[in-house]
PDBQT receptor file of N, H, CA, C and O in Angstrom, charges set to zero:
ATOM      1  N   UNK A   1       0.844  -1.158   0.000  1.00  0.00    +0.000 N 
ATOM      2  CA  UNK A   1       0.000   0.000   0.000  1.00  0.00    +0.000 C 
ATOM      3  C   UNK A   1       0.898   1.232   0.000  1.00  0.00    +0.000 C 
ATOM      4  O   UNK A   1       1.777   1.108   0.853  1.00  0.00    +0.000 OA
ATOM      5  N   UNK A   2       0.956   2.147  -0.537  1.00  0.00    +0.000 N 
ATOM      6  H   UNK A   2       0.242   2.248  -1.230  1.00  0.00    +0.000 HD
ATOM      7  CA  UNK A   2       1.241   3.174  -1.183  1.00  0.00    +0.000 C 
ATOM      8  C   UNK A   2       0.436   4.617  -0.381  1.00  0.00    +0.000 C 
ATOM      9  O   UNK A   2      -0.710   4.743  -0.812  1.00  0.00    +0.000 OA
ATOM     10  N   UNK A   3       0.720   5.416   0.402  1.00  0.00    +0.000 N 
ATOM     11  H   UNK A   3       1.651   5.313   0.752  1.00  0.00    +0.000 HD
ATOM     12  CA  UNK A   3      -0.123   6.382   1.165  1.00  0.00    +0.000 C 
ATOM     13  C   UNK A   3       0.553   7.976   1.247  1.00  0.00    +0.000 C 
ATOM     14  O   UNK A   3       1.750   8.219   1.089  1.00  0.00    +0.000 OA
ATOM     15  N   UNK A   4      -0.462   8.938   1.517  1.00  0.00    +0.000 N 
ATOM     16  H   UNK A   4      -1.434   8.741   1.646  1.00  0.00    +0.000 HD
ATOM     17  CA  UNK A   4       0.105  10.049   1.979  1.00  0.00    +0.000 C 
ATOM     18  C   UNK A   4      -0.309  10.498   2.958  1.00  0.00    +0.000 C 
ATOM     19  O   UNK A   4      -1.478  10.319   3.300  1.00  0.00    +0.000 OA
ATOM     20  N   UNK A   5       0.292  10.987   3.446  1.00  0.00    +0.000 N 
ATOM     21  H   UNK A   5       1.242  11.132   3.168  1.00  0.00    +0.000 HD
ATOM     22  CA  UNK A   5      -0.014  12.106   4.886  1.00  0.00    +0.000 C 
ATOM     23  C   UNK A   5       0.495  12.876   5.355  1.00  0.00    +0.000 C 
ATOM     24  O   UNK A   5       1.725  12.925   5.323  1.00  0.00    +0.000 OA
ATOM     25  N   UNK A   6      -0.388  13.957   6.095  1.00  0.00    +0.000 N 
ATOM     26  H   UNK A   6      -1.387  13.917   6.121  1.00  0.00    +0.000 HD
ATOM     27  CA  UNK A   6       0.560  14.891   7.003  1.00  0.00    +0.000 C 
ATOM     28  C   UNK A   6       0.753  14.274   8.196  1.00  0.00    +0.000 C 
ATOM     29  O   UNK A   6       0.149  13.277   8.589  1.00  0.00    +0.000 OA
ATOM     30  N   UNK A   7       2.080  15.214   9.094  1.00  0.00    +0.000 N 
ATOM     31  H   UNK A   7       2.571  16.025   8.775  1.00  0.00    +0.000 HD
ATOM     32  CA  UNK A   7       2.337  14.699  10.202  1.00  0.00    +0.000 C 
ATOM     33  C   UNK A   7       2.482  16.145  10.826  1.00  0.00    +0.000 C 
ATOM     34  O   UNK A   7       3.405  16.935  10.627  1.00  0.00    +0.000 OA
ATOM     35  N   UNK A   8       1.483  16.300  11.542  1.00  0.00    +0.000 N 
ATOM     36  H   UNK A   8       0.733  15.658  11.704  1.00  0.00    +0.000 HD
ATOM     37  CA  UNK A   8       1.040  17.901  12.338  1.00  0.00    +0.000 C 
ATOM     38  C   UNK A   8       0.635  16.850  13.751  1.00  0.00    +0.000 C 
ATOM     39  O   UNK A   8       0.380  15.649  13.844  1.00  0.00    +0.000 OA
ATOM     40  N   UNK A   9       0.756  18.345  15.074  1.00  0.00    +0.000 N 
ATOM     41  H   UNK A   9       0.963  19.321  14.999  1.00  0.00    +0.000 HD
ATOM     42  CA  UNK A   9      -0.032  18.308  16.216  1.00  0.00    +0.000 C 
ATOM     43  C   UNK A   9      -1.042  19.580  16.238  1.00  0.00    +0.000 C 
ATOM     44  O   UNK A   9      -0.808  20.632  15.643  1.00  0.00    +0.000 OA
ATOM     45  N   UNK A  10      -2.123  19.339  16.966  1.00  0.00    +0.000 N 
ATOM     46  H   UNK A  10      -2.313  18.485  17.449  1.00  0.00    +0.000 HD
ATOM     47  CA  UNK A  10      -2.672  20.483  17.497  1.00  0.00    +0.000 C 
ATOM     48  C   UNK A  10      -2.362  20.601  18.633  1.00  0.00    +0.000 C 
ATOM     49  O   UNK A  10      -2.150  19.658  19.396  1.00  0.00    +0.000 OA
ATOM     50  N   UNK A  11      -2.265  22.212  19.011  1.00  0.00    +0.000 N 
ATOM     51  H   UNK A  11      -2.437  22.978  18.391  1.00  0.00    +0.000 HD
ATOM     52  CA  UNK A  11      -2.319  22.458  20.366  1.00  0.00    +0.000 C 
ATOM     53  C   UNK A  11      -3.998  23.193  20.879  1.00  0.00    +0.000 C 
ATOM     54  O   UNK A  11      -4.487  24.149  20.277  1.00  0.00    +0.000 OA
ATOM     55  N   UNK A  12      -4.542  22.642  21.843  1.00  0.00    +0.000 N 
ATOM     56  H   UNK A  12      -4.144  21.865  22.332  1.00  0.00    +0.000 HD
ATOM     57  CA  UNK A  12      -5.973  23.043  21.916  1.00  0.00    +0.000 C 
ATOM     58  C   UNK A  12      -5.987  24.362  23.037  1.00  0.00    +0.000 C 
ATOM     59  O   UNK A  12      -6.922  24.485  23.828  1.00  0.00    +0.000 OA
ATOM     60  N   UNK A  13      -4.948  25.230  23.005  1.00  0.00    +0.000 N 
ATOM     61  H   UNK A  13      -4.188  25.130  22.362  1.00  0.00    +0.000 HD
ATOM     62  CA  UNK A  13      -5.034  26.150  24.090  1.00  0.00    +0.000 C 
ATOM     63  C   UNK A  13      -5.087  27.121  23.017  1.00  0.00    +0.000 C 
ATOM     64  O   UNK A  13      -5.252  28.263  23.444  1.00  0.00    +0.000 OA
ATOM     65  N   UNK A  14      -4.977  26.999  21.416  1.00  0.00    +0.000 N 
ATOM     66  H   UNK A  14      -4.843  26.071  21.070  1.00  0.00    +0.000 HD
ATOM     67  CA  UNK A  14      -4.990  27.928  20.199  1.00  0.00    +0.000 C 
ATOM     68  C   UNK A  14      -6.497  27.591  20.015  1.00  0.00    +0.000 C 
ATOM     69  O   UNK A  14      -7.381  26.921  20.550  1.00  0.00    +0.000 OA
ATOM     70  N   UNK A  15      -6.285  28.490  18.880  1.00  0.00    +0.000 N 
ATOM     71  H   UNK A  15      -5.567  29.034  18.446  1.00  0.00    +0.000 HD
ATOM     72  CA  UNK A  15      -7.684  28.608  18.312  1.00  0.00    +0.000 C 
ATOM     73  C   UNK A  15      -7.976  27.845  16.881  1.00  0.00    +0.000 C 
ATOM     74  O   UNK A  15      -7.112  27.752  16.008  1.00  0.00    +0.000 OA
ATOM     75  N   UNK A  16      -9.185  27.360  16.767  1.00  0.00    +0.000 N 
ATOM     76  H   UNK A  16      -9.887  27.436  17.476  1.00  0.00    +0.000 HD
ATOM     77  CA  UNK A  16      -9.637  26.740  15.094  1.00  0.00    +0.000 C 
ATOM     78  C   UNK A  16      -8.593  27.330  14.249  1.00  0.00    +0.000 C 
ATOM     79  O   UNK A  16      -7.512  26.752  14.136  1.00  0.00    +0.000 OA
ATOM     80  N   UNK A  17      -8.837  28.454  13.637  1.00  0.00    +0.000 N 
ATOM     81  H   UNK A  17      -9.715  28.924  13.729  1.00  0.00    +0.000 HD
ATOM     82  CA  UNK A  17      -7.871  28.428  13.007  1.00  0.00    +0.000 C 
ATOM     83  C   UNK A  17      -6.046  28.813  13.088  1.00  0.00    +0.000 C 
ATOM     84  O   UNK A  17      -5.031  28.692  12.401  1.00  0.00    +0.000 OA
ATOM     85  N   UNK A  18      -6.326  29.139  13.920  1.00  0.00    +0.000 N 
ATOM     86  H   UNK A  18      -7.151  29.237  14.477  1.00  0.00    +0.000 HD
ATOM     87  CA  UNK A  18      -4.531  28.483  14.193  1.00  0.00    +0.000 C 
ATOM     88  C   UNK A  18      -3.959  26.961  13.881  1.00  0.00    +0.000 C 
ATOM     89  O   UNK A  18      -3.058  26.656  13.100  1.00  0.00    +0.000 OA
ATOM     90  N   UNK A  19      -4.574  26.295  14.536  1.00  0.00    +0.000 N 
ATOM     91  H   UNK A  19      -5.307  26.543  15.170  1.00  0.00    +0.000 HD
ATOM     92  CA  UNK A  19      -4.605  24.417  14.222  1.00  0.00    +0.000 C 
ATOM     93  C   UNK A  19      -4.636  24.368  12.682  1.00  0.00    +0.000 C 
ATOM     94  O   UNK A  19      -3.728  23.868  12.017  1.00  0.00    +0.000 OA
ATOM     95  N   UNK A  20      -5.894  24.997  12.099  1.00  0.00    +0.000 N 
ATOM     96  H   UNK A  20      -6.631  25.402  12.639  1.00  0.00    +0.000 HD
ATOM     97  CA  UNK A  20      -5.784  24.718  10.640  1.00  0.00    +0.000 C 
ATOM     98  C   UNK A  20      -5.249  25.290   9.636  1.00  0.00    +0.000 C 
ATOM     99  O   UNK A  20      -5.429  24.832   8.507  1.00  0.00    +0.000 OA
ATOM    100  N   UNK A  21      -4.520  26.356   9.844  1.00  0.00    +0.000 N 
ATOM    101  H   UNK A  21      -4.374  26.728  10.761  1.00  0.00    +0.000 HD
ATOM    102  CA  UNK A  21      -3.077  26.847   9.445  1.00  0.00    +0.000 C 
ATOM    103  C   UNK A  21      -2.001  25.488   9.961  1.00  0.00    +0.000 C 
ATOM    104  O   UNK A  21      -1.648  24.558   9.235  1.00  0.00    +0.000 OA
ATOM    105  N   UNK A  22      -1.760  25.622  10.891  1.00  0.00    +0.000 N 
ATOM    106  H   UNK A  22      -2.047  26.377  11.481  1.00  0.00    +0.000 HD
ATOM    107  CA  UNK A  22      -0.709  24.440  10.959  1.00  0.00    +0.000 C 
ATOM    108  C   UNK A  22      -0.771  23.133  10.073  1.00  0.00    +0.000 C 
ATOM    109  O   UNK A  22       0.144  22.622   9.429  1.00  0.00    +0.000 OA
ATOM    110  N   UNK A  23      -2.579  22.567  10.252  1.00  0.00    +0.000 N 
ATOM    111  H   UNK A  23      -3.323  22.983  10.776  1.00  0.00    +0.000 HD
ATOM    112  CA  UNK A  23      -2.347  21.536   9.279  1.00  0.00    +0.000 C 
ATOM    113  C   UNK A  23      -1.786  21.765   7.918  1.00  0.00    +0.000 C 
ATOM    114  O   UNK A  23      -1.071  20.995   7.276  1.00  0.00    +0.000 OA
ATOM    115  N   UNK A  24      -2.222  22.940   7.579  1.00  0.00    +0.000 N 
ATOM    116  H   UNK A  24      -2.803  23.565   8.100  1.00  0.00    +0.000 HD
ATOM    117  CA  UNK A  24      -2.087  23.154   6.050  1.00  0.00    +0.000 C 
ATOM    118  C   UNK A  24      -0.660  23.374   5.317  1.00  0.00    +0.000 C 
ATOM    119  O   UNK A  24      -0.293  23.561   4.157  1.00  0.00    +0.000 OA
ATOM    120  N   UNK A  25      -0.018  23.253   6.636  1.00  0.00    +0.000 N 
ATOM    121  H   UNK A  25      -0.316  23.101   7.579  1.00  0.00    +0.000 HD
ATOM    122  CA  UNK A  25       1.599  24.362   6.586  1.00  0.00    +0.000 C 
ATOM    123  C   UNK A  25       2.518  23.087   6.496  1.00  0.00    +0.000 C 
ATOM    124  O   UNK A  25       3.723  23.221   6.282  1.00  0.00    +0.000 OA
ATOM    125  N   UNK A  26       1.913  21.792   6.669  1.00  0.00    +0.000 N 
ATOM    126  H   UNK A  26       0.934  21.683   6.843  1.00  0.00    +0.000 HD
ATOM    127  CA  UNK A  26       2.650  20.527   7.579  1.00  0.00    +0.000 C 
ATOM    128  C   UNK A  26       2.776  20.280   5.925  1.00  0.00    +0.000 C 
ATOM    129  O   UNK A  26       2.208  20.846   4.991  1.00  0.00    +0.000 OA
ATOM    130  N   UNK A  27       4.109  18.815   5.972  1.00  0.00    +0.000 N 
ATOM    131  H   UNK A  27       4.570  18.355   6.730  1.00  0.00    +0.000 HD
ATOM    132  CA  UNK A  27       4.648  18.766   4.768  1.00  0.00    +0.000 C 
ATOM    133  C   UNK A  27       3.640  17.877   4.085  1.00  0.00    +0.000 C 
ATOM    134  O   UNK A  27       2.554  18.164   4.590  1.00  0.00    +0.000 OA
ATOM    135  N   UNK A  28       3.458  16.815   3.064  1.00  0.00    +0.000 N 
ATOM    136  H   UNK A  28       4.340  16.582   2.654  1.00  0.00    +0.000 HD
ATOM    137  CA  UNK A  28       2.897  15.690   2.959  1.00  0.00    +0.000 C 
ATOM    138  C   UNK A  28       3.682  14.816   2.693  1.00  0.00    +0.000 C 
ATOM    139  O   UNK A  28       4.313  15.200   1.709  1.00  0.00    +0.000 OA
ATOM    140  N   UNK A  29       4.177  13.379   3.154  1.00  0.00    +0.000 N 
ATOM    141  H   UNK A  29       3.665  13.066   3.953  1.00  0.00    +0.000 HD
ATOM    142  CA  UNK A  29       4.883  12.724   3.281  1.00  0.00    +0.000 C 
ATOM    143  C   UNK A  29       4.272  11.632   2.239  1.00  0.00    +0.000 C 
ATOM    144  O   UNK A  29       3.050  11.729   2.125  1.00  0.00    +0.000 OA
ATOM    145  N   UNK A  30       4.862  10.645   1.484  1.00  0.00    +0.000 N 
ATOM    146  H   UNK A  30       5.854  10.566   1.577  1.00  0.00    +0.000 HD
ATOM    147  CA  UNK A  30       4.288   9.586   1.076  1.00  0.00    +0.000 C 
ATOM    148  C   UNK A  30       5.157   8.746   1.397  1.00  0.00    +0.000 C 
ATOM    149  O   UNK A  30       6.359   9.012   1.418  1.00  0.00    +0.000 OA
ATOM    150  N   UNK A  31       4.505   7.259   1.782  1.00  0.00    +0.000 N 
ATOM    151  H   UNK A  31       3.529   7.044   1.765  1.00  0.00    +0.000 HD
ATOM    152  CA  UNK A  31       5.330   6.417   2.535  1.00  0.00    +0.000 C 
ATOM    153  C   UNK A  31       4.155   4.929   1.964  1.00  0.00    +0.000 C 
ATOM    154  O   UNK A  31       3.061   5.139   1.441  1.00  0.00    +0.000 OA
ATOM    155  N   UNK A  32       4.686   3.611   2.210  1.00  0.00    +0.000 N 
ATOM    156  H   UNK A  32       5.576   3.441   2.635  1.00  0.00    +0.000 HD
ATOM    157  CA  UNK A  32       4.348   2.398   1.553  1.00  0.00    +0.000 C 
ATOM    158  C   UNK A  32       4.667   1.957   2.914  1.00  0.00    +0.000 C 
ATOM    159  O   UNK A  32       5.513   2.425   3.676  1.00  0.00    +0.000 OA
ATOM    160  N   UNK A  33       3.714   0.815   3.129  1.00  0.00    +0.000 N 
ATOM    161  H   UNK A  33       3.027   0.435   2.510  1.00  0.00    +0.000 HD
ATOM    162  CA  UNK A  33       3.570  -0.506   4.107  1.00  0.00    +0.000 C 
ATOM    163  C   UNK A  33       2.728  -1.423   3.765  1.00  0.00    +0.000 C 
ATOM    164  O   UNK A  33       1.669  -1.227   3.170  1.00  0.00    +0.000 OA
ATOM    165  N   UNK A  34       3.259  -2.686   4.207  1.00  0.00    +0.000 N 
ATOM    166  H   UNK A  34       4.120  -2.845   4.690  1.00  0.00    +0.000 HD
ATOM    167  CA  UNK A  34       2.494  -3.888   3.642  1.00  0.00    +0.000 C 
ATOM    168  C   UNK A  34       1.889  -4.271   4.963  1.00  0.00    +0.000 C 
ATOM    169  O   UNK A  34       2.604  -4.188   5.963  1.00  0.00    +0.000 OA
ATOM    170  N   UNK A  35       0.713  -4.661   5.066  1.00  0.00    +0.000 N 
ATOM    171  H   UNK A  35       0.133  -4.729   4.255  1.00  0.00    +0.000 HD
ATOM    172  CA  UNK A  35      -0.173  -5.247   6.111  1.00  0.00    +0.000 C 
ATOM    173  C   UNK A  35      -0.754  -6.970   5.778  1.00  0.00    +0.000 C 
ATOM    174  O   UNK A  35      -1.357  -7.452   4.819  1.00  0.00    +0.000 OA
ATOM    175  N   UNK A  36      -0.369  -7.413   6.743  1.00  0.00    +0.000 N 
ATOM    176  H   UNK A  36       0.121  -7.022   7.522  1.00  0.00    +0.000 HD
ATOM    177  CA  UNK A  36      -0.603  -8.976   6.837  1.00  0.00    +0.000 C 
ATOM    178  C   UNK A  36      -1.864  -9.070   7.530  1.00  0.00    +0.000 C 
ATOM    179  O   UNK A  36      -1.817  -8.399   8.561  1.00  0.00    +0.000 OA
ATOM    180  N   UNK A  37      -3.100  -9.710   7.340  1.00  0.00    +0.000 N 
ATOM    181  H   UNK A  37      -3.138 -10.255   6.502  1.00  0.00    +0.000 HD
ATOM    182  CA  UNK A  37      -4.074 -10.373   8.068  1.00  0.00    +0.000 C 
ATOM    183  C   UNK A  37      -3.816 -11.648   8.353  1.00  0.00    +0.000 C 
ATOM    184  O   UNK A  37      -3.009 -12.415   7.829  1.00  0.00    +0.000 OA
ATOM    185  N   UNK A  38      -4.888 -11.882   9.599  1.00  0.00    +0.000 N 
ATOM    186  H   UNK A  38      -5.545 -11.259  10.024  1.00  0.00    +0.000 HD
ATOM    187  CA  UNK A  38      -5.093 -13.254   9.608  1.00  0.00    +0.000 C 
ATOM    188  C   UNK A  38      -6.387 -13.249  10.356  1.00  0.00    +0.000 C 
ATOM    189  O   UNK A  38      -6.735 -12.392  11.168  1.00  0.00    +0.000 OA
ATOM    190  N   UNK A  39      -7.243 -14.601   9.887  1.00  0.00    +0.000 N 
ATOM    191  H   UNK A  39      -6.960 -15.298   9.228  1.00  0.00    +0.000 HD
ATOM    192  CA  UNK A  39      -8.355 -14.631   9.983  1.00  0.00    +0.000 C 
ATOM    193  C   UNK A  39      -8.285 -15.535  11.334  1.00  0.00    +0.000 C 
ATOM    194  O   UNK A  39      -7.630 -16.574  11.412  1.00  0.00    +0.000 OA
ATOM    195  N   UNK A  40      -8.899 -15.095  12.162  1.00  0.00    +0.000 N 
ATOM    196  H   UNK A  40      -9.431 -14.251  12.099  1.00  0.00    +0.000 HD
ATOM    197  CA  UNK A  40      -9.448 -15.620  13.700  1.00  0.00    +0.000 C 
ATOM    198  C   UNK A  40     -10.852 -15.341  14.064  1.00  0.00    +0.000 C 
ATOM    199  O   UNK A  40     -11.557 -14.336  13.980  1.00  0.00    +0.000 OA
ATOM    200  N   UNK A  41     -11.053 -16.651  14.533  1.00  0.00    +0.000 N 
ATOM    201  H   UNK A  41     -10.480 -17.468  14.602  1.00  0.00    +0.000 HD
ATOM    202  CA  UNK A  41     -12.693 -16.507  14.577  1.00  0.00    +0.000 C 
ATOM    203  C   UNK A  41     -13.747 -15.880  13.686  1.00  0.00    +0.000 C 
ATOM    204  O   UNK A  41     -14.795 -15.277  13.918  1.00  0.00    +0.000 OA
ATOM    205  N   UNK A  42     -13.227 -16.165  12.797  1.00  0.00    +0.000 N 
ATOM    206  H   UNK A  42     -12.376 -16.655  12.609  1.00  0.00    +0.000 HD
ATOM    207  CA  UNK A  42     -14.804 -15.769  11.413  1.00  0.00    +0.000 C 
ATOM    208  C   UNK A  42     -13.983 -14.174  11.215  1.00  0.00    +0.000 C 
ATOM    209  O   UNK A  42     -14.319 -13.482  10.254  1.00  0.00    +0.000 OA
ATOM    210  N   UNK A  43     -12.927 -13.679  12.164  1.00  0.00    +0.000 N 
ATOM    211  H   UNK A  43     -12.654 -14.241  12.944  1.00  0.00    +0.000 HD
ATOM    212  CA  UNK A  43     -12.845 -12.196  11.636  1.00  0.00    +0.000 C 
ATOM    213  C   UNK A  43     -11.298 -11.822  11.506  1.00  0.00    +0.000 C 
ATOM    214  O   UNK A  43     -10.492 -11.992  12.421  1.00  0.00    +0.000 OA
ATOM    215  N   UNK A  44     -10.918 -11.174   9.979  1.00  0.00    +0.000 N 
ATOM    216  H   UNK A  44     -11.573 -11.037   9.236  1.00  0.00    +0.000 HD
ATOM    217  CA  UNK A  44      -9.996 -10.789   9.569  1.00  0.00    +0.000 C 
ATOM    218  C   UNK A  44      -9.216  -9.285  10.587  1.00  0.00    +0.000 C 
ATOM    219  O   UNK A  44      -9.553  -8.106  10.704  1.00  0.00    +0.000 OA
ATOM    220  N   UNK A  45      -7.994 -10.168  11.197  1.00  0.00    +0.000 N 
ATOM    221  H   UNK A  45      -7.721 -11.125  11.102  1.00  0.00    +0.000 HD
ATOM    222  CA  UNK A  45      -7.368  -9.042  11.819  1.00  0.00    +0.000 C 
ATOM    223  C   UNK A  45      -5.842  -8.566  11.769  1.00  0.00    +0.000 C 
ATOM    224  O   UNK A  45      -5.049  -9.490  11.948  1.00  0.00    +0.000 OA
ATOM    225  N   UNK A  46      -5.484  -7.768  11.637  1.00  0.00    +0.000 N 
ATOM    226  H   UNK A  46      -6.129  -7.017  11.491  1.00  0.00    +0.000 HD
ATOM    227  CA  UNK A  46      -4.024  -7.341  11.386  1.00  0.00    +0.000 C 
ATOM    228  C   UNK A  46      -2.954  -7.771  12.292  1.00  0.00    +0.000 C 
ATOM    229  O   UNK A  46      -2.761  -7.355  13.435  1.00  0.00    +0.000 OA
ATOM    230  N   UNK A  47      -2.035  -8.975  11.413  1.00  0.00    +0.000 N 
ATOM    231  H   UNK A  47      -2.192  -9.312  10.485  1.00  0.00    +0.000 HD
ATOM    232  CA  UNK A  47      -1.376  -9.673  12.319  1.00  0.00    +0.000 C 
ATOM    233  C   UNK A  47      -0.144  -9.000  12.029  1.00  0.00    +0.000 C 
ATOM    234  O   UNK A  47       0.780  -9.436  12.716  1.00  0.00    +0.000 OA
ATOM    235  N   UNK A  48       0.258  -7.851  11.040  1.00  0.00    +0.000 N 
ATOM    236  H   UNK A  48      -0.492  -7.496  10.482  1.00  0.00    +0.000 HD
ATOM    237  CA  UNK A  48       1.661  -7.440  11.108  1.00  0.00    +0.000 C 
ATOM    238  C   UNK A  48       1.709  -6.136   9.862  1.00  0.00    +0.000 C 
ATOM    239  O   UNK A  48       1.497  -6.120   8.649  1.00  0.00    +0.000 OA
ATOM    240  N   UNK A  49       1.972  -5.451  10.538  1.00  0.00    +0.000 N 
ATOM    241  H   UNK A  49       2.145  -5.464  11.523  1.00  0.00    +0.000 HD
ATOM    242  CA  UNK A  49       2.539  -3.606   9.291  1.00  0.00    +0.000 C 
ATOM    243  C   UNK A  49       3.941  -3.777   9.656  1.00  0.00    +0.000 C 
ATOM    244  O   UNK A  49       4.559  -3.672  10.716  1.00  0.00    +0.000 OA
ATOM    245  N   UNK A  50       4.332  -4.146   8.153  1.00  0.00    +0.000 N 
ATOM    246  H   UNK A  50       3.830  -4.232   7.293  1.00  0.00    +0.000 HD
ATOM    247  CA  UNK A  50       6.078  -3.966   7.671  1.00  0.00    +0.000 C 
ATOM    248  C   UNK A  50       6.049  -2.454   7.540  1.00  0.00    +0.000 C 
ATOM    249  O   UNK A  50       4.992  -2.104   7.017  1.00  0.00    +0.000 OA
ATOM    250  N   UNK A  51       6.787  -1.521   7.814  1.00  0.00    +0.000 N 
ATOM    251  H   UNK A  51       7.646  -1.805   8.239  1.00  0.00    +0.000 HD
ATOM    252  CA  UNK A  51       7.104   0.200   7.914  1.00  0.00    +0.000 C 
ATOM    253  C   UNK A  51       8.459   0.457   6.778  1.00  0.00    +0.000 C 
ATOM    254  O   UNK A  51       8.680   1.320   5.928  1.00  0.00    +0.000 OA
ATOM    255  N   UNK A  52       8.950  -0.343   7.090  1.00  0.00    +0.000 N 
ATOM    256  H   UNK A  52       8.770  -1.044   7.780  1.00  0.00    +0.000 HD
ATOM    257  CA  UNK A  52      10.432  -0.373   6.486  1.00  0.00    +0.000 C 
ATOM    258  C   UNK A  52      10.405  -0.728   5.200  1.00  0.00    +0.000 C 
ATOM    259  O   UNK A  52      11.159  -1.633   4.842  1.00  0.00    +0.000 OA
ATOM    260  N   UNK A  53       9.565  -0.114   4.282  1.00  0.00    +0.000 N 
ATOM    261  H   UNK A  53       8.953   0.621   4.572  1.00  0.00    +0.000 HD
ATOM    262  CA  UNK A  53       9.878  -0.073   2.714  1.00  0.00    +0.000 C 
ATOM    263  C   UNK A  53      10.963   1.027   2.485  1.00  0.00    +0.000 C 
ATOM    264  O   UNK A  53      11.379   1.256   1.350  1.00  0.00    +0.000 OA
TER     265      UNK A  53
């Protein structure tokens, strides 16, 4: 899997838009991980995220 994202904090002692200036300001990163399931009890659950592509 193939993804993007920002990597921001809010601080909640600011205001709405302060926070959403920051998000907007934050870089966008794209990054890949592979996720392993395994099925237990009738339900598919995440037995492992490789990070290290």
């Amino acid at each position: 899997m193939t993804a993007q994202m920002r990597d921001y904090f809010t601080d909640k002692r600011q205001t709405a838009t302060i926070n959403d200036q920051r998000r907007e300001a934050a870089y966008i990163e794209r990054f890949s991980e592979i996720w392993t399931f395994k099925l237990i009890d009738g339900q598919y659950r995440v037995a492992h995220i490789n990070q290290s592509l």
